[in-house]
Structure formats: structure tokens, C-alpha cells
N, C-alpha and C positions, 0 to 999 in steps of 0.2 A: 449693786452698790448704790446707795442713795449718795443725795446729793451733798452731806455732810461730812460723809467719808472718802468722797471725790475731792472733796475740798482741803480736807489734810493731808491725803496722799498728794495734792500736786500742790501743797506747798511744803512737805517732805521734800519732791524733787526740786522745785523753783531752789530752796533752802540748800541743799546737796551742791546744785548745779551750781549757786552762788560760789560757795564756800572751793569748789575747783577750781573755780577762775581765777578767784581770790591768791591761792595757795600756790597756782600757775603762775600768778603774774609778779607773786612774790620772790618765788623761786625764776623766775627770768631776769628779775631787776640784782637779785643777791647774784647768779650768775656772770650778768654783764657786769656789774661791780668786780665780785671776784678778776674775770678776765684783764679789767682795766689797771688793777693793780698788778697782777701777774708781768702784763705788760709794761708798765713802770718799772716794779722791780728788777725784771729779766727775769724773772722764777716763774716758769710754767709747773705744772703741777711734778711732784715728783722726781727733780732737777735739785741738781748738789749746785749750793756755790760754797765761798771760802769765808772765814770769818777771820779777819787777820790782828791779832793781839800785838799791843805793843807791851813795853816794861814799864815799872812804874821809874818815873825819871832819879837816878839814883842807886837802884836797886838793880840786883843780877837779874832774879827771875820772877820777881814779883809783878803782880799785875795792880793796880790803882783800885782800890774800890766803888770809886767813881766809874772806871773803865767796865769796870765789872757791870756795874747797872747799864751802862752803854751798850753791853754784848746781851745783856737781858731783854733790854726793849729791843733790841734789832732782832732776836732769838723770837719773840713773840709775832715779830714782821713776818720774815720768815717762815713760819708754821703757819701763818694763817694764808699765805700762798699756796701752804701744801708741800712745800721744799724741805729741804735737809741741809743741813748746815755742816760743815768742816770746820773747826778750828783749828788753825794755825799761829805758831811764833813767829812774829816777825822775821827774824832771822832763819826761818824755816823756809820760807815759802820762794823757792825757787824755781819760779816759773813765768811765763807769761800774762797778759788781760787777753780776754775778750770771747773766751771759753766757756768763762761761769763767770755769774756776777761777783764781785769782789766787794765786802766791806771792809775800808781797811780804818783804823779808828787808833789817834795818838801823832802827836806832834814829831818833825821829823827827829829831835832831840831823842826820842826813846822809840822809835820805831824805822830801822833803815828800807823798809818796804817803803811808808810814805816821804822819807827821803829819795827815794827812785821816782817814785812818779808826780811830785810835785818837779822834781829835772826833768822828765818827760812830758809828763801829760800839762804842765804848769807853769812853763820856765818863765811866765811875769812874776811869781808870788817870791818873793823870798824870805825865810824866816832868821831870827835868831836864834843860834844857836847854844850859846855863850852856855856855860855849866856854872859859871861865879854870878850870884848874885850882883844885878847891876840895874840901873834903870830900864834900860831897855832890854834886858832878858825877855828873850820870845816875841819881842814887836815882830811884826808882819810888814813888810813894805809889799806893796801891789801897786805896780805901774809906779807913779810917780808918790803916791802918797802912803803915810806911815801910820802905823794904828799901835800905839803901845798900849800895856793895859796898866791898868790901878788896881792889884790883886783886892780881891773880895767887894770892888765898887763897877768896874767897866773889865771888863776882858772879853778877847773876840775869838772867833773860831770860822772857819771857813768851813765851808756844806758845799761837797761836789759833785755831780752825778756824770759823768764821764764815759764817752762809748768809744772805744777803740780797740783792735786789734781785728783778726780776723772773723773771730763770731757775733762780734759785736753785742757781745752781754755787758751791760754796764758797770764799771766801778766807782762807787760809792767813799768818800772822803771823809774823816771827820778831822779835822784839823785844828784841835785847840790851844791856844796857851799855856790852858791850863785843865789836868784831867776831867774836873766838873763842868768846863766847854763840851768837851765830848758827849759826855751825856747830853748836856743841854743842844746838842746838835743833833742827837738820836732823836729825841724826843720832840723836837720842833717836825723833823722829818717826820714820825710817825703821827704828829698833831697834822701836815699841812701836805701830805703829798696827794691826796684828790685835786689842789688847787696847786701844787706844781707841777701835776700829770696834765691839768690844762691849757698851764701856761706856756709849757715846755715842751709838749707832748711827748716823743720819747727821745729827745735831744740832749744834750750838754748843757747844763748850767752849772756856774760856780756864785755861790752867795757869800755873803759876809754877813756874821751877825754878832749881835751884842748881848752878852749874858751881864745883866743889871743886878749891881746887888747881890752877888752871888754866898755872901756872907749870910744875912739875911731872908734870900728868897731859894735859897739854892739854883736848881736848873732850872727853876720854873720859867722866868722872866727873861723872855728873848725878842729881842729888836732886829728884823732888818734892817743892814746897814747900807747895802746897796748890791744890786747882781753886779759883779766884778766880771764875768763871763771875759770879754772882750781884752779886759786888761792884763787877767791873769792866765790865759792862752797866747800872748806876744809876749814873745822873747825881746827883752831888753836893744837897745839899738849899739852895734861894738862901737865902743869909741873909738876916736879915728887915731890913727898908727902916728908915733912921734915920727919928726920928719928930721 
């Protein structure tokens, strides 16, 4: 073998050897990514959780089309964990947390699942409930302060990631005014959850945010409004007993 064809053969291998490392260290980082979101989620590879539908507000069995795109992007979360997903109706889902991760998605007005666990897991946030148009249909009081919206200009929605029960798989909130909050609360979560996996790590947070314009911009444009965490996990304080 002359010294020409020594020369390409071991930059054949140099080139090979590269391109392993390369493909290694690639396939290490998509890895550790994969895990880290696994681990946010609660979805390890091949694990069921619950997809929990509300109604469209109004409607028997209808689902929002908005909501609809809400189960889609979480639907795409989901699979890229490698998990399988359940859906459930609201009104079906009679069971526990903390088994399988839970999304549950829809204001308590058309979903009596997140009526349960905003009493539970939530007892600062309180919503309106009201079915008659009014000014304040759907305000949100948390702790001490009030958030009404201005349909198609400010509406809010609460995003909540929630670990309790015995297996402690988390459930997931989407809490809006209004069905196209939903979404825009799906979609914020699947734009922002590497930077709430680090903020959070695999704890509880409860956020408040602002869908801007939603006439306009649809679910695009979302404002932090503030982590509510603290406010919206203490129970109000009983008033004191007439004497």
C-alpha cells in the first residue's frame, strides 16, 4: 500500500469515526431532551393518560372547535412522549389524580371534572359561573384580585400543572373564559414548557395569562400575567361567625 492510498484510507476512517460521534452525541442530547420532557409531562414512554373534553358552553354534546384544536396540540404533546392518550367526557371521567397524567381542558361552566378540581386542588381561584350574559360572566377572582375580560380584546385563562394524589403524575389545567383561551393555553404550554421544566422543575405551578386580541390574532398572542401559584392554592379565610 503506497503512501497515497494510506492517506485516503485513514481519512475514510478519521471521516467514519467523525460522523459516529457526531450521530452519538446527537442521539444523547435528542435522548436526554426526550427524558426531560417525559419527565415534565409524567408520560414515560408507552403510559396512558386521560384527555378530558368539556362541552361546548350551551350545547349537550358538542365539543368547541376551538377545544377541538386544544386536544390536537396536546394530542401531538403526547405522541412525541411516546404515550397514548384516553379521551374522556367530562362527565365520564369518574375517577381519581395522580395515576396518569390528566389533561383536563374547559372552563368549570362546561366541564364538571374542572369544577372538582379547581374545589380541590384550587380553592383560591373562583370562577363565574353565571349562564346570562353579563359583564362579568367568566371573571376569575384569585385571592384578592379580579380579572374580567373584554371578549375578542383581553381574556384570561389559567395554565396549571398540578401533582397530587398517590402516584403523583401530574394534572394539567386549561382554564379559560373563553374556548379560544384554551387553545391559547395549549399552545403557550407546548411553545414554553423547556423553560417551565426549568423554572418549575417537576413541581406545581399555576400561571395566569392573557390572550391579546383574540378577534384579530386568534390564540397566537399570549401575555404572562402573573404565577398565581401561592394565591390560587389558599383557601380563602372563613369569615368570622355573627355573634
Amino acid at each position: 500500500m503506497n503512501e497515497d492510498v494510506r492517506n485516503i484510507v485513514l481519512g475514510v476512517l478519521a471521516t467514519g469515526v467523525s460522523a459516529s460521534f457526531g450521530w452519538l452525541g446527537r442521539t444523547y442530547l435528542w435522548r436526554r431532551r426526550l427524558r426531560r420532557k417525559q419527565a415534565f409531562f409524567g408520560l414515560p414512554g408507552n403510559s396512558e393518560c386521560l384527555l378530558v373534553v368539556n362541552r361546548e358552553s350551551g350545547g349537550e354534546r358538542a365539543v368547541h372547535r376551538f377545544d377541538v384544536f386544544a386536544l390536537l396540540e396536546l394530542s401531538a404533546l403526547i405522541k412525541d412522549c411516546g404515550a397514548q392518550a384516553r379521551i374522556l367526557s367530562h362527565d365520564q371521567t369518574h375517577q381519581g389524580f395522580g395515576d396518569r397524567t390528566e389533561f383536563c381542558v374547559g372552563g368549570p361552566y362546561s366541564n364538571r371534572r374542572m369544577d372538582a378540581h379547581l374545589a380541590t386542588l384550587l380553592p383560591g381561584v373562583v370562577v363565574n359561573v353565571e349562564v346570562e350574559p353579563s359583564p362579568v360572566r367568566g371573571m376569575f377572582q384569585i385571592g384578592s384580585e379580579r380579572y374580567v375580560s373584554e371578549v375578542g380584546i383581553s381574556e384570561y385563562v389559567i395554565l396549571a400543572r398540578l401533582t397530587a394524589g398517590e402516584g403523583g403524575r401530574p394534572v394539567f389545567l386549561f382554564c379559560g373564559q373563553r374556548a379560544i383561551t384554551n387553545q391559547a393555553a395549549t399552545r403557550y404550554l407546548a411553545r414554553h414548557y423547556e423553560s417551565l421544566a426549568r423554572s418549575h422543575r417537576s413541581g406545581s405551578f399555576v400561571l395566569l395569562l392573557k390572550v391579546v386580541n383574540s378577534q384579530a390574532y386568534g390564540p397566537d398572542v399570549v401575555e404572562l400575567v402573573a404565577d398565581v401559584t401561592r394565591e390560587a392554592r389558599t383557601a380563602p379565610a372563613a369569615a368570622p361567625a355573627a355573634s
